[in-house]
C-alpha positions as CSV (number, residue, x, y, z in Angstrom):
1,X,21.6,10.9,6.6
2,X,18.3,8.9,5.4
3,X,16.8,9.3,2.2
4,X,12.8,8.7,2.2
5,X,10.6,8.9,-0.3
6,X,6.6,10.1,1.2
7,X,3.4,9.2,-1.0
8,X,0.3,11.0,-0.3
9,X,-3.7,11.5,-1.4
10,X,-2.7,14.4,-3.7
11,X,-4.1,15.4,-7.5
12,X,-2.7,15.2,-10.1
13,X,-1.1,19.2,-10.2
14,X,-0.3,18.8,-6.6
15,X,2.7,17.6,-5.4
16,X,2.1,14.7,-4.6
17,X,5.5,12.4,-4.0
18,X,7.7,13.7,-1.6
19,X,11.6,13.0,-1.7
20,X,13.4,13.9,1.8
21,X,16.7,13.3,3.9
22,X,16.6,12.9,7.6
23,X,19.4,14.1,9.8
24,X,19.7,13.8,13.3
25,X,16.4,15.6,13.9
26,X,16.7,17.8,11.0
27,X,14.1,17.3,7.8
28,X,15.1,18.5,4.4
29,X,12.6,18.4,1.1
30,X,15.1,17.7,-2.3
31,X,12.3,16.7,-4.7
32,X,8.6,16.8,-5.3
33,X,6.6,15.2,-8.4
34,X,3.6,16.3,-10.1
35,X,1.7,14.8,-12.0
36,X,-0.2,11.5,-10.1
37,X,-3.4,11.2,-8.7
38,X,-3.4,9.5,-5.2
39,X,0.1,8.1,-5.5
40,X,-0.5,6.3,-2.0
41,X,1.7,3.6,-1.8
42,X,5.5,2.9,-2.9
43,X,7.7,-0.2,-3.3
44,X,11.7,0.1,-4.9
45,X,14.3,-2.4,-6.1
46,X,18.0,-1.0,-6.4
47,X,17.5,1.7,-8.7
48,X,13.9,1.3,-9.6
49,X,11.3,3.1,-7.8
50,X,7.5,2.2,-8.4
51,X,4.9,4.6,-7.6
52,X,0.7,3.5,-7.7
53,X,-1.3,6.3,-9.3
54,X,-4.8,6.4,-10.4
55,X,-5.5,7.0,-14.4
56,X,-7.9,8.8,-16.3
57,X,-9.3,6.3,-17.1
58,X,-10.1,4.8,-13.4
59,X,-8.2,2.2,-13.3
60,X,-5.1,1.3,-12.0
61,X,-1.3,2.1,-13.0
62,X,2.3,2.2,-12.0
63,X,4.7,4.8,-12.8
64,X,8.0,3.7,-12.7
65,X,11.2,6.2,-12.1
66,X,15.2,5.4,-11.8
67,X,17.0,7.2,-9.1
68,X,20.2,7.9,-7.5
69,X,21.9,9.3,-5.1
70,X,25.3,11.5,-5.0
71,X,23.9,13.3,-6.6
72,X,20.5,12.6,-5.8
73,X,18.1,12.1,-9.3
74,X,14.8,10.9,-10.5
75,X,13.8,10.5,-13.5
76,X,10.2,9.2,-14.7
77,X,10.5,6.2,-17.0
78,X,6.9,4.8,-17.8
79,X,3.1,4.7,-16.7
80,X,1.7,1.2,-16.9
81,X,-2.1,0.7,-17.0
82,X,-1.9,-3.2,-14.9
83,X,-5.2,-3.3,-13.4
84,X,-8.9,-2.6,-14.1
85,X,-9.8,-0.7,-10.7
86,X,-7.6,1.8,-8.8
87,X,-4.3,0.2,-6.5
88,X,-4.1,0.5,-3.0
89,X,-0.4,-1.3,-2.6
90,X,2.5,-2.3,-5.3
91,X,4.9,-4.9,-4.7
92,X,8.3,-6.0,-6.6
93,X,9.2,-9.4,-7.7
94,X,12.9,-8.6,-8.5
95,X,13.9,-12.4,-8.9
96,X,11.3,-13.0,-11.7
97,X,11.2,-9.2,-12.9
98,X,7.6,-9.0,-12.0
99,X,5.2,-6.2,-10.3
100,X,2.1,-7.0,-8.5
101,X,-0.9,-4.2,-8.1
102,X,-3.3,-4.9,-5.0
103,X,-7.3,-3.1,-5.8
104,X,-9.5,-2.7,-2.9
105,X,-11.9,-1.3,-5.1
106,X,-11.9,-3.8,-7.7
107,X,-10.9,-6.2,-5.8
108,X,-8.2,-7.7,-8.4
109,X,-4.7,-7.9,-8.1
110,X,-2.6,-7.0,-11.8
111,X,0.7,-8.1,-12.5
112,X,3.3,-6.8,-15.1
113,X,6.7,-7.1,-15.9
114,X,9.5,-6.1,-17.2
115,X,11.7,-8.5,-19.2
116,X,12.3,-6.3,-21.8
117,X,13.1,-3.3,-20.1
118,X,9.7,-1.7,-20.3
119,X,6.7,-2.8,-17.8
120,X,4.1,-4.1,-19.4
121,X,0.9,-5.8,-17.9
122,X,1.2,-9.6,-17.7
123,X,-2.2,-10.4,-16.5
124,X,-4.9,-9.7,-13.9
125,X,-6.4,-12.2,-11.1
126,X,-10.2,-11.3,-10.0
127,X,-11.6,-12.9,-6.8
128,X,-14.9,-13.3,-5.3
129,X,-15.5,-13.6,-1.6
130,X,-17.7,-11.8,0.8
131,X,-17.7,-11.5,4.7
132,X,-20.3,-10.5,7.2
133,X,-19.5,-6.3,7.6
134,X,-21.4,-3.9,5.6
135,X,-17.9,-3.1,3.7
136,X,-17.1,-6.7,2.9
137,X,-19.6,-7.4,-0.1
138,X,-16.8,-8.3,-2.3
139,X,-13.2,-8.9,-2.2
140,X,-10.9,-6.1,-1.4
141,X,-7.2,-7.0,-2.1
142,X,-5.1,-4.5,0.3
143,X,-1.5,-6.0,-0.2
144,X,0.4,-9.1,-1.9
145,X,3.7,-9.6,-0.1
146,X,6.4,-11.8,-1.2
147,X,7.9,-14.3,1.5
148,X,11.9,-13.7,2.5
149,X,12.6,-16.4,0.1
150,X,11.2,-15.3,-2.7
151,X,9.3,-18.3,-3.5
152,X,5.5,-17.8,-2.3
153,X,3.5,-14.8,-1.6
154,X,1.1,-14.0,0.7
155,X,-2.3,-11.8,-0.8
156,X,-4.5,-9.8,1.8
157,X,-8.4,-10.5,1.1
158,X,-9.7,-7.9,3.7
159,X,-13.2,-8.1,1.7
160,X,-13.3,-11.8,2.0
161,X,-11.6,-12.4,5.1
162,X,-8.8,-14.3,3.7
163,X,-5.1,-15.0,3.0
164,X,-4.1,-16.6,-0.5
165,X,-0.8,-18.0,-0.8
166,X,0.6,-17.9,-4.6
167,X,3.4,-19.9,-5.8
168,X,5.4,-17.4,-7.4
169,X,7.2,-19.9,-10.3
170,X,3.5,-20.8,-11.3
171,X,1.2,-17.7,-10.5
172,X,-1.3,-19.6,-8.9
173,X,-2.8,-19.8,-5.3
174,X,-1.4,-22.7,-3.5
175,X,-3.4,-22.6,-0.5
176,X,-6.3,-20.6,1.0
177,X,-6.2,-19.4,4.9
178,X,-9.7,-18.4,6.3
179,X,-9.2,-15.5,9.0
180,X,-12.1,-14.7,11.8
181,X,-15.2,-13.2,10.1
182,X,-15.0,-9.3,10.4
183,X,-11.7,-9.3,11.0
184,X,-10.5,-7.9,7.8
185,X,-6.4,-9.0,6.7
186,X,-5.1,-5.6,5.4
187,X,-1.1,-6.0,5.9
188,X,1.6,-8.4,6.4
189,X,5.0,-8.6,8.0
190,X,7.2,-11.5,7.9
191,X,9.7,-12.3,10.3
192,X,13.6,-11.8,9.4
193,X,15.4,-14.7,10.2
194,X,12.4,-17.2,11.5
195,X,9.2,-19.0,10.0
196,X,6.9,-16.3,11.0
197,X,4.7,-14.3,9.3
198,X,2.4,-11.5,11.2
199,X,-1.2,-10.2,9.7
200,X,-2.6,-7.1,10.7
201,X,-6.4,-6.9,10.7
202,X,-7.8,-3.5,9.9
203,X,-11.6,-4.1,11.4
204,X,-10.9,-6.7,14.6
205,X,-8.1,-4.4,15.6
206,X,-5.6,-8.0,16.1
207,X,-3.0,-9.6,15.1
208,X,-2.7,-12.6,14.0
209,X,0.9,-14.9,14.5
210,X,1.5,-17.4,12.0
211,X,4.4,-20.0,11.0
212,X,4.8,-21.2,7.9
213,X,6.2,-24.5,6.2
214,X,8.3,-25.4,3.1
215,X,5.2,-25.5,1.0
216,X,3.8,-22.1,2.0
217,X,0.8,-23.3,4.3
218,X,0.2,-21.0,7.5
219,X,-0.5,-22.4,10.7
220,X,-2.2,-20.0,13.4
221,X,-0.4,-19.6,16.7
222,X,-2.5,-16.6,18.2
223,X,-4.6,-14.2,17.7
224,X,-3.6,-10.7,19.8
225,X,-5.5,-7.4,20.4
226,X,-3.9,-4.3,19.2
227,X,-5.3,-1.5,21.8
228,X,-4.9,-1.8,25.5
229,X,-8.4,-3.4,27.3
230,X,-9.6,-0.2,29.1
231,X,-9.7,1.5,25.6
232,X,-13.5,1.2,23.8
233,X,-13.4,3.6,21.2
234,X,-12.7,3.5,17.3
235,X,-10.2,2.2,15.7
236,X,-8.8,0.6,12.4
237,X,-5.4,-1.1,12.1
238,X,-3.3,0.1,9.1
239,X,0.0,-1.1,8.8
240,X,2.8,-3.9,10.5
241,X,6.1,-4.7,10.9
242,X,8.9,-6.2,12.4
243,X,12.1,-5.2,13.7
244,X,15.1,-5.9,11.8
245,X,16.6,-7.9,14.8
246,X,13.3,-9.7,14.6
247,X,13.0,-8.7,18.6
248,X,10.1,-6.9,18.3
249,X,6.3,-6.6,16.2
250,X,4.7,-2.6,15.8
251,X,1.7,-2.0,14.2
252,X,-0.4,1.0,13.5
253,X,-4.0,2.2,15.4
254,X,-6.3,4.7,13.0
255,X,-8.4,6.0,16.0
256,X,-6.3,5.0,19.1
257,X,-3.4,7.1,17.4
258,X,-0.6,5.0,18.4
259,X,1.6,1.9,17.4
260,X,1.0,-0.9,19.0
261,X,4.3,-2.6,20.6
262,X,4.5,-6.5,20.8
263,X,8.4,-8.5,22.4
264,X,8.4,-11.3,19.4
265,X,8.5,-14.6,21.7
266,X,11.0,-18.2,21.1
267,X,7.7,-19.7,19.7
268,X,6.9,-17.0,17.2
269,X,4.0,-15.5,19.4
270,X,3.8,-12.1,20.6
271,X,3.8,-10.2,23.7
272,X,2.1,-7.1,24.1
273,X,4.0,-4.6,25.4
274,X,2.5,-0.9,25.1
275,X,0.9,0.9,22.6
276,X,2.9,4.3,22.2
277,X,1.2,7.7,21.0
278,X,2.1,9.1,18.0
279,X,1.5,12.5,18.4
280,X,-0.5,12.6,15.2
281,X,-3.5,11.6,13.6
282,X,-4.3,8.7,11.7
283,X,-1.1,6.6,10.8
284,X,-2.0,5.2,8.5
285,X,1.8,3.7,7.4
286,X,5.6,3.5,8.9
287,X,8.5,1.9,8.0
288,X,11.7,1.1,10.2
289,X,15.5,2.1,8.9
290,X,17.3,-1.0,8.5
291,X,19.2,-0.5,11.0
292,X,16.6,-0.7,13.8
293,X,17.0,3.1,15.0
294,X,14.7,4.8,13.7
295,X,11.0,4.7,13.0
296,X,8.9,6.9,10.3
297,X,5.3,7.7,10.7
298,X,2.9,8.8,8.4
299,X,0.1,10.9,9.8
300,X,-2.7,11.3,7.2
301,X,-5.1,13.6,8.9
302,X,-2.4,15.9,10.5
303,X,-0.4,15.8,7.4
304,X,3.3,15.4,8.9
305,X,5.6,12.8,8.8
306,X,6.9,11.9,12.6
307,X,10.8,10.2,13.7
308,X,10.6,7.7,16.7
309,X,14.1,7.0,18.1
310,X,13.4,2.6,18.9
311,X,15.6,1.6,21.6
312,X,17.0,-1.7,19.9
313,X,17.2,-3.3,23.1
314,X,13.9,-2.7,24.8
315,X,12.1,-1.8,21.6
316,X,10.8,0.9,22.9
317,X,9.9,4.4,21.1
318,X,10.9,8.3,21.9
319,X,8.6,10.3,19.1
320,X,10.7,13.2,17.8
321,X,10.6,16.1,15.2
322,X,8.1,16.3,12.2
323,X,7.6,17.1,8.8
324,X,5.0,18.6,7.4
325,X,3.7,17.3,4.5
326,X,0.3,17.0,2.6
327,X,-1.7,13.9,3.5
328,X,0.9,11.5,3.7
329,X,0.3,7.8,3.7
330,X,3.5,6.0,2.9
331,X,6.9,6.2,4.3
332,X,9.5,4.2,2.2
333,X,12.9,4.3,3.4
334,X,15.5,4.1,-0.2
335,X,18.2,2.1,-0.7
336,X,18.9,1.4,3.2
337,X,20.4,5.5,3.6
């Protein structure tokens, strides 16, 4: 059985977090919360589940719940007020007890943490950069994503066109990676047991293959479309990830409807292999079980949430049953069930 936890666009008397098990085709609903507004993206540590939401007040927060399983519980803890513009991604620091808030709106990231038991907001960082598209007149931070080693993090500029890397010890950007104008970095996967880090772009519709060194400097090895040549229609990359073998790259197509498949090669580059149909509309997010079988996509504008069967030795994907849900847009799979 896996345990998944669903975030949606949903007000703030709708349900609007959905907690599920997954069974061998069969879906079952255990839990719903009330009570956030646009709780659209989710990121958990052991026992600690973290939940954006937008305030009152406009700007960003963080609710923060402990669950458990065997029962199954949830209980809310705290809302934290971190940033100054509504989130669009969370991300946990578990080493250094720390949370990070991305804001495509405000185009900050805020950080908190939680020494003392309670999250409290640590400080916000505000950048400044502009691209060429009519949407990139500022900076839009879509996602800050620790490495494997805990050490650096990489921070998604898809207003500016660029990658920051921030040492995590000193909470500062150690180096700066400019990405093709109009491309827009949204998302970031990073390899499991290799030097390789993979960036979605939500505007190019590519992928860009980096490595990276001891000292958290990327260095390009390709750039890779997302959507098969003959196809000329719209289309805007969501989401990315890798394999837990680390044998193969997916990412999502908003428009094309489909993930995109890539074979990861010796070097680090990719291969494109297929771009599979989803059977829904707008994925906007999946996420992969842990143990490579199974797949979880998030339909926004068909409002289910689809299983793929991945065949761990050709990476390819069978799309199976659905759950219907309310404009979902994040799939998190809990504790590794």
């Amino acid at each position: 059985m896996i345990h998944l936890c669903i975030g949606s666009y949903a007000k703030n008397n709708e349900p609007s977090v959905h907690f599920v098990t997954y069974d061998n085709g069969t879906w079952h609903i255990h839990h719903t919360v009330h009570g956030l507004t646009n709780p659209t993206f989710i990121d958990c540590s052991h026992d600690m589940l973290l939940v954006i939401t937008a305030l009152d007040n406009g700007h960003g927060g963080v609710a923060r719940y402990t669950i458990g399983f065997a029962p199954f519980s949830c209980v809310w803890q705290e809302t934290t007020d971190i940033a100054p513009a509504t989130l669009c991604h969370v991300a946990i620091d578990s080493l250094r007890k720390r949370v990070f808030g991305s804001s495509y709106h405000g185009g900050v990231i805020g950080v908190a943490s939680w020494d003392d038991g309670a999250l409290r907001a640590h400080t916000c960082w505000h950048h400044h950069n502009t691209s060429i598209r009519p949407e990139q007149t500022q900076s839009r931070m879509h996602s800050f994503s620790p490495f494997p080693n805990g050490r650096y993090a990489i921070a998604c500029d898809l207003g500016g066109d660029v990658l920051f890397t921030y040492d995590l010890d000193r909470l500062i950007v150690v180096h700066t990676t400019r990405c093709a104008p109009a491309s827009g970095p949204r998302h970031v996967a990073y390899h499991p047991c290799a030097p390789y880090v993979y960036v979605v772009h939500e505007f190019s519709s590519t992928v860009d293959a980096y490595a990276y060194d001891d000292t958290g400097a990327l260095h390009l090895l390709q750039t890779i479309r997302s959507l098969p040549q003959e196809y000329t229609g719209a289309n805007a990359c969501a989401e990315i990830a890798v394999s837990p073998d680390g044998q193969d790259v997916y990412a999502s197509n908003r428009g094309h409807d489909s993930l995109t498949h890539y074979r990861v090669m010796s070097d680090g580059t990719l291969s494109y292999v297929q771009c599979i149909p989803t059977r829904g509309k707008h994925p906007r997010h999946f996420a992969i079980h842990p143990d490579g079988h199974t797949v979880f996509v998030a339909h926004r504008d068909t409002n289910d949430v689809r299983a793929c069967m991945r065949d761990t030795a050709t990476g390819h994907l069978t799309v199976l049953s659905a759950l219907t849900i309310p404009k979902p847009v994040c799939v998190h799979v809990l504790r590794g069930h």
